[in-house]
N, C-alpha and C positions, 0 to 999 in steps of 0.2 A: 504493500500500500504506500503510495503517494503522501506523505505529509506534507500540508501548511502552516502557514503562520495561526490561519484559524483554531485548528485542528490541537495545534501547539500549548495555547492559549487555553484552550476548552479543557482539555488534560491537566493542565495547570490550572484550573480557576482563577486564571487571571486574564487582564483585559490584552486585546491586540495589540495595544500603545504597549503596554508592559514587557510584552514578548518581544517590543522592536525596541525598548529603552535597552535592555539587556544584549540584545546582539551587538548595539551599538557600546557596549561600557559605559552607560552614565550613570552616575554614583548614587540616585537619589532611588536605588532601591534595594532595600533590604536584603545584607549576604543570604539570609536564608530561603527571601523568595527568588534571589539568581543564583542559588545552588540547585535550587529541585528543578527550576527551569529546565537551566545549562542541562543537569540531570538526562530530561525528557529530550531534550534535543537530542544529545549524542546517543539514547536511548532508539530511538525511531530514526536515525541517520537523515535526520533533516538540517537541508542545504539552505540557508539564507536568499530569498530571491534579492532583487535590486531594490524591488517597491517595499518590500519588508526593513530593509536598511534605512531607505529614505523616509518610512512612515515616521520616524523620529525625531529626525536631524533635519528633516527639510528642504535636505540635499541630495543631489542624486547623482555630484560626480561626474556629470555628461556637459560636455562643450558644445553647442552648436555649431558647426563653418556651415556657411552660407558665400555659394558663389553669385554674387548679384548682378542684378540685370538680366533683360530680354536676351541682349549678348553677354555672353560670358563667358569668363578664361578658362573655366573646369579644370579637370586635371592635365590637359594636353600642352597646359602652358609651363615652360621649362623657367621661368624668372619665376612665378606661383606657388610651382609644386614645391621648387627649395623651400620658398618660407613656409610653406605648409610642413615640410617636413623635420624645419626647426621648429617650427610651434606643437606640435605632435609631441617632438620628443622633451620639449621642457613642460609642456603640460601633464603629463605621462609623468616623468620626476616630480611634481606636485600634486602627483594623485586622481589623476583626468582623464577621463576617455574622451571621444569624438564620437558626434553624432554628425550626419552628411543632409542639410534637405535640400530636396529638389523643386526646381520649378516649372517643370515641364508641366504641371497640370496648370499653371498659370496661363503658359500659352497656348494652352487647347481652350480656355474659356471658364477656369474651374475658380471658383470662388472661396477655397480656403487661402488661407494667408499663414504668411512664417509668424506671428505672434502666435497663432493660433495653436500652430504646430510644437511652438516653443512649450506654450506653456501646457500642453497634452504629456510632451515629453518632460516636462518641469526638467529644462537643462537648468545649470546654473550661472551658464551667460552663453554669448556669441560672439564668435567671429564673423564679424564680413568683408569677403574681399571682392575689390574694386569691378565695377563691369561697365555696362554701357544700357542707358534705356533701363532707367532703376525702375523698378515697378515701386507704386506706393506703399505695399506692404511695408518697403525697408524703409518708410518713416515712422510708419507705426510702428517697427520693432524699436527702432533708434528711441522713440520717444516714450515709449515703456518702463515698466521696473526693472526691467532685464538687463544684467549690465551685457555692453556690447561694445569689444572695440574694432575700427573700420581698417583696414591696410588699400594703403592708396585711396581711402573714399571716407569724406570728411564728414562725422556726426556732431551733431548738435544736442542730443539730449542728458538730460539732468542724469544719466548715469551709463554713459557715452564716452567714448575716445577713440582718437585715432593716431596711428603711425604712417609717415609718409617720407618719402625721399623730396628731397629739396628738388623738386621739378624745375622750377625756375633759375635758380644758380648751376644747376647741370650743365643746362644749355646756354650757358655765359662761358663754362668753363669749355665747352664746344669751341663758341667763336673764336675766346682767345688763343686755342691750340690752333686755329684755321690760321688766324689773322701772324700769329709766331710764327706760322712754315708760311708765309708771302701770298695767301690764298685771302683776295677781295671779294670774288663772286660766289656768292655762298645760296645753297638753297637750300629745302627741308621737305622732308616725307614723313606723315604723320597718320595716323591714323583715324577711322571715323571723324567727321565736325561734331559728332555729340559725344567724343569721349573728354571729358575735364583733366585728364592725365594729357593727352596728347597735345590740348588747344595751351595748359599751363605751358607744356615745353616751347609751344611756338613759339609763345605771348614773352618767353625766355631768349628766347633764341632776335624773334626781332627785334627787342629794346637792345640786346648786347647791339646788334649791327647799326642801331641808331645811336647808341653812346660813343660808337667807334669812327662814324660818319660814315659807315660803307651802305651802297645800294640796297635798296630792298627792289628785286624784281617779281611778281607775281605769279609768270610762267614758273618760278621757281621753287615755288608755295603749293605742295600739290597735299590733298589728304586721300587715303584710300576709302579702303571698308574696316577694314580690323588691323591687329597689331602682327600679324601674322606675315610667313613668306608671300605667297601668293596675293596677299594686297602689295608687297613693296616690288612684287616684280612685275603685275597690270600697271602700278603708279610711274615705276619708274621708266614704261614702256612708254604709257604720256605724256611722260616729260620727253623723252629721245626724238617724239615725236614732232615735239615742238619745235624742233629743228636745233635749241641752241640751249646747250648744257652750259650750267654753273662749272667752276672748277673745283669745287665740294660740296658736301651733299649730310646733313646731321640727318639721319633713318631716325624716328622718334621708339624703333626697339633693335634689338641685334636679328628679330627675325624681317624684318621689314629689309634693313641693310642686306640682309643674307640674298634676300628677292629682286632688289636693286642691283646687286651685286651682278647675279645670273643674269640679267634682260643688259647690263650694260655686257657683260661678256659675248650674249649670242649676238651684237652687235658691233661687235669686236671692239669696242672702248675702251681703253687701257685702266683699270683700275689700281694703283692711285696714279697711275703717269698723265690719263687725262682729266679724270673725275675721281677723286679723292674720298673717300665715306669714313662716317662714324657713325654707331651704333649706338646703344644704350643697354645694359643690363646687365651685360658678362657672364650671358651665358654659356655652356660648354663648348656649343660648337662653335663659338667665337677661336678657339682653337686649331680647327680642322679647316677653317675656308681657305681658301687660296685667293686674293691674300689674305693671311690672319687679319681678321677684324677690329679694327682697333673700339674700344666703346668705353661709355659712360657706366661704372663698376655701380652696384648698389647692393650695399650687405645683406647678403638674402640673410643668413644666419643670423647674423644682430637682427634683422626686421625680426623673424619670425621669435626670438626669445626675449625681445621686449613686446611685444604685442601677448603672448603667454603671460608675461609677470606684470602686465599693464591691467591686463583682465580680471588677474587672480588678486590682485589688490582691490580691484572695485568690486568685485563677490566678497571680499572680507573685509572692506569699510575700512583697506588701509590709505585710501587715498581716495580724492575725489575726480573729477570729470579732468581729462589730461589731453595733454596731445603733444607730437614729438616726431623731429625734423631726422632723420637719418643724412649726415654729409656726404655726397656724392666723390669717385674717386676716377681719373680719368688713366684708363688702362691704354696704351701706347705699344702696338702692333705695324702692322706694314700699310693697312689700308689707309691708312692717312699720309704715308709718305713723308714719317719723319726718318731723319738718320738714324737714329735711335729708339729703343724700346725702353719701354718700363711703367713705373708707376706716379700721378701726379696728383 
């Protein structure tokens, strides 16, 4: 036979609450009625479920991540899945599982919502990382009791925070490497016009060329669909089209540059001898292209184990509503066509 908590309790003439204070260790009952308890449990080889735990404590030790937006990064994004996998494992050393929800039912027409979901699962907060086309739900989770913090996508509510890479000094630190190797004509490949990561890097990228007094050309200025290869290699096919290339080129991610990269190749462009590229993200296969890609580094690891201990302080009322800039680090490879490599 199957034992419950019920079942536990009934045996014991005592209440459900009493049979999950005692699973739990809280001290406010009596050694002899969590001796006969203990007793009846290892007696009937009954297992603790999760909701027997949490009927106590109120806790239930489950994280929410939520990948948001209509579009969204999911796990196929190689800059994401890092920090996921840094946030994973330090939530994990603090005592955390992960719970995953989906929003496919959102875009077939379905009318439940991540609050809704949340608090069915009683997680005891959320992750949200950044997408494009936020549905409303993610206001009304932001604006919740639930604490939540946002990676790359900025919240607002009273028990809310977010981590983000300095998007805008990134792409400052762009131009000045452009403008140091003798390169005036500069243009940018970004992603969707509704993503707020990509339009910040822009809104970055051309005040740096207006502080510097360099051109701004339009043909120059192109956005795709997503942050992905096959948006930077249709955008950069756009531009070729245009008849008249920048002599660099800031990809607003390393997969976007990776896609620029190809379409200027089967066009035989010389990349960096005639059209010079930078990336953004650092990730692996910035290693393997030909040429190495040079990009804009962003700590996946620090992101993802400050957003873990940013979280796990607003579940324990160590800290209040935060928020926190990560410094971007500009990693120097061959596609930009300096002499030299390294770190800046």
């Amino acid at each position: 036979m199957a034992y419950n908590i019920k079942d536990i309790a009934k045996i014991a003439g005592v209440s459900v609450s009493t049979v999950s204070k005692i699973i739990n260790n809280y001290s406010d009952i009596s050694e002899d009625t969590k001796t006969r308890v203990q007793q009846i449990i290892k007696e009937t080889g009954y297992t603790p479920s999760n909701s027997a735990k949490t009927l106590a404590t109120k806790s239930s030790n489950l994280i929410g991540v939520i990948f948001a937006g209509m579009l969204n990064v999911d796990f196929t994004h190689p800059f994401f899945i890092e920090v996921l996998n840094s946030f994973k494992k330090q939530m994990g050393l603090l005592g955390y599982d992960l719970i995953f929800f989906s929003n496919e039912k959102f875009q077939s027409g379905d009318t439940n919502d991540y609050l809704a979901r949340c608090l069915h699962f009683n997680v005891d907060g959320c992750l949200l990382i950044t997408g494009q086309e936020l549905e409303t739900s993610i206001s009304e989770l932001d604006n919740s009791s639930i604490p939540c913090i946002g990676v790359d996508l900025k919240l607002s509510g009273d028990n809310s925070g977010y981590i983000m890479s300095d998007n805008f000094k990134l792409s400052t630190k762009v131009v000045e490497h452009f403008y140091l190797l003798g390169y005036r004509e500069l243009g940018y490949i970004g992603s969707s016009s509704e993503s707020e990561i990509s339009n910040i890097r822009e809104s970055g990228f051309r005040k740096a060329l207006e502080d510097l007094g360099l051109p701004i050309n339009e043909n120059w200025f192109l956005n795709g669909s997503n942050f992905f290869e096959a948006s930077g290699y249709e955008t950069m096919r756009r531009m070729i089209s245009n008849g008249n290339l920048p002599r660099a080129i800031f990809a607003a991610s390393d997969q976007l540059a990776i896609g620029a990269m190809r379409a200027l190749k089967e066009s035989a462009i010389a990349v960096p001898g005639t059209v010079a590229i930078i990336g953004c993200d650092d990730i692996e296969a910035c290693n393997y292209t030909t040429p190495l890609l040079t990009t804009i580094k962003q700590n996946k690891d620090k992101i993802g184990r400050l957003a873990a201990l940013m979280l796990y302080d607003l579940i324990n009322n160590q800290s209040g509503t935060s928020s926190f800039s990560v410094e971007p680090e500009l990693i120097i490879r061959e596609s930009c066509g300096a002499p030299e490599r390294g770190l800046v």
